[in-house]
N, C-alpha and C positions, 0 to 999 in steps of 0.2 A: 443802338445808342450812338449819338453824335460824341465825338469826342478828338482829343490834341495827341494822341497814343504814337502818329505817327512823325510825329515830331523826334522821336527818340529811335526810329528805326533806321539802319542802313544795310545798303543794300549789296552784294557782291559783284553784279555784273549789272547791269542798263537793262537787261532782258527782263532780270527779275524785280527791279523795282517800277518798269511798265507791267510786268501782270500783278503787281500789287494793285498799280493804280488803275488801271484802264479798266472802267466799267464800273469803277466805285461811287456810291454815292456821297456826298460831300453837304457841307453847311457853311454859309460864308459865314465868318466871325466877324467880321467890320466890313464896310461899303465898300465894292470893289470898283477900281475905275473904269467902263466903259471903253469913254470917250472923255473930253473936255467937258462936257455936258452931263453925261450921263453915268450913274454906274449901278450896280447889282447892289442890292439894297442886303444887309446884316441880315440873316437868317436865313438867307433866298437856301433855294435847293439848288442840285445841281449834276451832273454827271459828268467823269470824267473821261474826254474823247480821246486824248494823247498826250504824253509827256514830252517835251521839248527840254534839251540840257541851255544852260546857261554859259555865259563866255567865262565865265569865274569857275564854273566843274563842280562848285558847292554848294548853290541850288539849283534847281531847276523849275520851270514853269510847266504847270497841269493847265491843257486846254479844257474848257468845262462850258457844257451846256448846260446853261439856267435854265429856271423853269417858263421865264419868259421868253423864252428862244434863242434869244442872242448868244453868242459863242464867244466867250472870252478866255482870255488867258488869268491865270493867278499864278501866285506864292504858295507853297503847300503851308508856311506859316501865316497866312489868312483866311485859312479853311478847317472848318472839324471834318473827319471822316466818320462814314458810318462800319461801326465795327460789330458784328452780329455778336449779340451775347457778353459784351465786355461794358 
């Protein structure tokens, strides 16, 4: 089940919030931007290849392949996760 669950999680070290994410699968929540052109359309699929921190420390960006191949970056608050069983 797709869901916002990790919105409310934090994590102790950088280690442990990339093996949460890395290889998760994910749901975009709203249209993500690409390019100027183009972006990952709301419900796309997606997987998550690597987490990237941010210059702020209080988010970070999940790189995620779509299901249309393109490799983009998001916000973990524009994406649901998939949580087995919740």
């Amino acid at each position: 089940m797709f869901n916002d669950n990790h919105m409310f999680l934090s994590f102790a070290t950088n280690k442990d919030r990339d093996r949460y994410w890395i290889g998760r699968l994910v749901e975009a929540k709203v249209p993500i931007k690409k390019n100027l052109f183009n972006s990952v359309p709301s419900r796309a699929l997606g997987l998550v290849l690597k987490v990237e921190s941010n210059n702020d420390r209080l988010t970070y960006l999940l790189v995620v392949r779509w299901t249309d191949g393109t490799i983009c970056p998001c916000y973990q608050h524009n994406i649901y996760s998939y949580n087995r069983g919740e």
